[in-house]
C-alpha positions in Angstrom: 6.1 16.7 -16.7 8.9 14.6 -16.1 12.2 14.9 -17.5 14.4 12.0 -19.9 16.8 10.6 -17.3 19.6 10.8 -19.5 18.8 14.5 -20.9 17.2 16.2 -17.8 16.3 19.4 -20.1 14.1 16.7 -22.3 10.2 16.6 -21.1 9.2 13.6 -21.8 5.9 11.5 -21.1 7.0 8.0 -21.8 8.9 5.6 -19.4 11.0 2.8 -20.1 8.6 -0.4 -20.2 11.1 -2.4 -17.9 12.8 -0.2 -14.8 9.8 2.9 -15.4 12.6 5.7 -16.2 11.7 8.7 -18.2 13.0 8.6 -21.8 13.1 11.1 -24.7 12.8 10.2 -28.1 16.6 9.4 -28.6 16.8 6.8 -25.9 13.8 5.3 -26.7 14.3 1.2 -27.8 11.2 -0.3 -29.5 10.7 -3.9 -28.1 8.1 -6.2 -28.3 6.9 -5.3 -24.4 7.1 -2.0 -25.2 9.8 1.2 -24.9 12.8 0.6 -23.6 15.6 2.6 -21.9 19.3 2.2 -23.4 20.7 0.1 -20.4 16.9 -2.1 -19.9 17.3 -2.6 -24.2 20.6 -4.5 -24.1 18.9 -6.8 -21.6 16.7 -10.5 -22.4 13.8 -10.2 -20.8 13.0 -13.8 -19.2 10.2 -15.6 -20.8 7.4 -16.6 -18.5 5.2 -19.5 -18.6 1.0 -19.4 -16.9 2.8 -21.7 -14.5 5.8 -20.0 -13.6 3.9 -16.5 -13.4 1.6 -18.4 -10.6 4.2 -19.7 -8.8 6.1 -16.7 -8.1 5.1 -13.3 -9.3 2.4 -12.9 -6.4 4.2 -14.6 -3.5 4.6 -11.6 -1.2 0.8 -10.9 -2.0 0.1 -14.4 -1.1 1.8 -14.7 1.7 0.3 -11.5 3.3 -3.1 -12.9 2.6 -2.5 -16.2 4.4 -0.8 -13.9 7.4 -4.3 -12.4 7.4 -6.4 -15.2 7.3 -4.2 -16.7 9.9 -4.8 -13.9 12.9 -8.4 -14.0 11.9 -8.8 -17.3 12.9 -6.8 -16.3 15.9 -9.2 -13.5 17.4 -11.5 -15.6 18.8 -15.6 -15.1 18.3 -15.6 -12.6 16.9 -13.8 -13.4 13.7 -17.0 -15.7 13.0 -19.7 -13.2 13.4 -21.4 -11.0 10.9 -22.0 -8.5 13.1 -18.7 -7.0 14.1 -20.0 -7.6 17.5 -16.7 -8.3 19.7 -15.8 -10.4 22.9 -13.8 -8.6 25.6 -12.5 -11.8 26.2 -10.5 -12.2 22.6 -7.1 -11.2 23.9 -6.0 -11.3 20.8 -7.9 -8.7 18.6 -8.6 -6.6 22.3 -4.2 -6.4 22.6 -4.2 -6.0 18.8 -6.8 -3.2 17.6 -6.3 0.9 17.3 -7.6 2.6 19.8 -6.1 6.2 20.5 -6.3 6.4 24.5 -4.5 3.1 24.4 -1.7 5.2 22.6 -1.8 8.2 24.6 -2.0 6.1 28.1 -0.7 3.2 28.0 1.7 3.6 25.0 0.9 0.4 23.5 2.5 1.4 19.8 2.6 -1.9 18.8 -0.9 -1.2 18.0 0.1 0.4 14.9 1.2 -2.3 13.3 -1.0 -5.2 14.7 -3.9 -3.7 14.0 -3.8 -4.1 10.2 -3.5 -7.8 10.4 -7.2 -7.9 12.1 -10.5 -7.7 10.6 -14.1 -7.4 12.5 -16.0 -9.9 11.0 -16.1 -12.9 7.8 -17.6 -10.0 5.1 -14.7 -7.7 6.4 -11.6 -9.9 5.8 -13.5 -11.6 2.8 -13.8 -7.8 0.7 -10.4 -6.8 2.3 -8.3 -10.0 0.9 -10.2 -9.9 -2.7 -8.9 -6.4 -3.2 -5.5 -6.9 -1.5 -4.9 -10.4 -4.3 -6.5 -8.3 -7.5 -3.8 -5.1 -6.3 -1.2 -7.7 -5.5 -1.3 -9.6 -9.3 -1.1 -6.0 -10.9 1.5 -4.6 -8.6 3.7 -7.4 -7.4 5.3 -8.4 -10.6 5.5 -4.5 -12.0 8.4 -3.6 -8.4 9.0 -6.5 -7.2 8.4 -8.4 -4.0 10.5 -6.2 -1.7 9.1 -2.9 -2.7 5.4 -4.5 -2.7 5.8 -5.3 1.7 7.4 -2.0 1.9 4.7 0.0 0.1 2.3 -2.4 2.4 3.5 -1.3 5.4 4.1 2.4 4.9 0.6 2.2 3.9 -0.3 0.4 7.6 1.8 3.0 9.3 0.4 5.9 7.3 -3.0 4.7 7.9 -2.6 4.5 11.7 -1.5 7.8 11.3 -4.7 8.8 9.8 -6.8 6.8 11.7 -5.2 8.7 15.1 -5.6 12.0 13.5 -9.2 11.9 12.1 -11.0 8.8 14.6 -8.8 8.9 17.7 -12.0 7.9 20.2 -12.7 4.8 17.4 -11.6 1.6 18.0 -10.2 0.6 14.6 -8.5 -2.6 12.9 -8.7 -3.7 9.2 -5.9 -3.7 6.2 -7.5 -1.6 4.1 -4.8 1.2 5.1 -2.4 -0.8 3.4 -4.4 -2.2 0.7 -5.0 1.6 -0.1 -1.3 2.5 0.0 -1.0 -0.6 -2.9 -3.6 1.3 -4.2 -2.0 4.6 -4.3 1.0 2.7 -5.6 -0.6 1.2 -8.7 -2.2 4.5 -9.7 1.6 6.6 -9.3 3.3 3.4 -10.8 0.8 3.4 -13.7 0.6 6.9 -14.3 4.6 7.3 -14.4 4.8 4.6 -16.8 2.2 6.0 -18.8 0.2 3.2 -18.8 -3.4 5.5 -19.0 -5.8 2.1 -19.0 -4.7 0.7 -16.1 -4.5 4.2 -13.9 -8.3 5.0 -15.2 -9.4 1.6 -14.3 -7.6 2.2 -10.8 -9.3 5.2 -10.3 -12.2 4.4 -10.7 -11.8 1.4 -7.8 -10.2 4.6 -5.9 -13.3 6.7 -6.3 -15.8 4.2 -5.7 -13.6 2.8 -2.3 -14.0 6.7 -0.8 -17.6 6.7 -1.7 -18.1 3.5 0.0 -16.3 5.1 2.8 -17.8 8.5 3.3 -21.1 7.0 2.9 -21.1 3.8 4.8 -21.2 4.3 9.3 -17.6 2.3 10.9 -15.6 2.8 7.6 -12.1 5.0 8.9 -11.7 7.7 6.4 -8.3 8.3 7.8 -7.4 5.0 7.3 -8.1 4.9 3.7 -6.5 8.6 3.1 -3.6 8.0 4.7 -2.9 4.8 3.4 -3.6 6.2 -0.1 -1.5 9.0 0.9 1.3 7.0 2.5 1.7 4.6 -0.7 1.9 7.0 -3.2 4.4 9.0 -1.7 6.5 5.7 -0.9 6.1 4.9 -4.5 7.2 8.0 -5.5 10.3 7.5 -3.5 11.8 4.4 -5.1 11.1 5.8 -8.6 13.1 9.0 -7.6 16.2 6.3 -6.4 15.7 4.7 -10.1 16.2 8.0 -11.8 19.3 8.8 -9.5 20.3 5.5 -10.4 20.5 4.9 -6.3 17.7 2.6 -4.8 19.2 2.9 -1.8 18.0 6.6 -1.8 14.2 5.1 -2.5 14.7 2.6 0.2 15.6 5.5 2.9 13.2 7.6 2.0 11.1 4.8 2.5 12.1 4.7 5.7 12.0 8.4 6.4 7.8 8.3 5.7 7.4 5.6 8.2 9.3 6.9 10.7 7.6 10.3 10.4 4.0 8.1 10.2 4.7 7.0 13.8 5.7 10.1 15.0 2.8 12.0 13.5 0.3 9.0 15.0 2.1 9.3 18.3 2.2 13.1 18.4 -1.9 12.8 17.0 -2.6 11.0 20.2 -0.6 12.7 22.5 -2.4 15.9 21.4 -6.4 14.6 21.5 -8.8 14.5 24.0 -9.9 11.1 25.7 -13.6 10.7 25.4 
């Protein structure tokens, strides 16, 4: 159980409504949005308007959807198939996608990274960007914009990492690594905060992503662990920075998962067999 913030020998299961730290019972504020910590209580929270909440609270997740959409419309044939069925001849998604002998032979590591902005077909992007904009409106306002693209792309990277260590012989691409590291953020950052709806609700969409994964053929499991994985711990990691009252901590620990994602995807590939 975690411990006040203020009185480490206090266990304590409630977190301040505002920056998520631990309190006990003596630093506990009661507001009208909910328990405060002593520093968060002497704050005004900013009233929000509908319109002001739609303008800005979901940019970043916004913003990575149209990215999305974008380099689908950029791969070619493909991108308007129901099938998955792909053209050799769409450089872009060929250049772009995972595929493990292209890490172990050619070294083409960008593929890490470019191959969570590309999707196989309309059904694929369509399910992808629905869960990526409900995950987005829950978690986007709760850390910010910063932290959200962070979480994102340790999720990418952990994904890979998964994808190389599980799949290595499977040509992957999709966002649902990252998707599942927002994911595994929501359910940490709702848990910590105590907020038990929300985290039963996510698990639930959790669960019944992994069944859907396990039970459907061209689904990367080690995609969807890893990503799950990868955002949790990153979450995690800026929470521990709050309680130290040093985000910069968070932030290079941050930094420290992804690096040791791409090592672990390029060690993964270095050490399987091409097929």
């Amino acid at each position: 159980m975690a411990t006040c913030y203020r009185h480490p020998n206090r266990e304590t299961a409630v977190s301040c409504s505002n920056c998520g730290r631990p309190i006990c019972p003596d630093c506990m504020t009661t507001t009208a949005v909910g328990m405060r910590c002593p520093e968060c209580a002497g704050q005004r929270t900013k009233v929000r308007t509908m319109r002001t909440i739609s303008a800005h609270a979901y940019r970043a997740t916004q913003v990575l959807i149209i990215i999305n959409v974008i380099v689908f419309l950029t791969e070619g044939s493909s991108a308007f198939t129901l099938t998955g069925a792909v053209n050799p001849n769409d450089t872009v998604f060929y250049h772009g996608l995972l595929y493990g002998p292209f890490i172990k032979i050619t070294h083409d590591y960008w593929r890490l990274v470019t191959s969570g902005f590309l999707h196989v077909d309309i059904l694929h992007i369509a399910s992808n960007m629905y869960v990526l904009y409900w995950v987005g409106r829950l978690l986007e306002p709760a850390i910010g914009w910063r932290r959200f693209i962070a979480i994102y792309l340790i999720g990418m990277l952990a994904g890979s990492f998964g994808v190389l260590l599980v799949s290595f012989n499977s040509p992957t691409a999709g966002a649902s690594g990252a998707i599942f590291g927002l994911m595994g953020a929501a359910f940490t950052e709702a848990h910590q905060r105590g907020a038990d709806q929300v985290r039963n609700q996510l698990v639930i969409l959790i669960v019944l992503n992994l069944v859907i994964t396990v039970s459907l053929p061209g689904i990367s499991l080690g995609a969807h662990v890893g990503g799950l994985i990868g955002g949790g711990l990153a979450t995690l990691a800026f929470r521990q920075g709050d309680r130290l009252r040093s985000p910069a901590i968070g932030w290079a620990a941050c930094i420290a998962l992804g690096a040791v994602a791409v090592a672990g995807a390029i060690l993964a590939a270095n050490g399987a067999s091409v097929m």
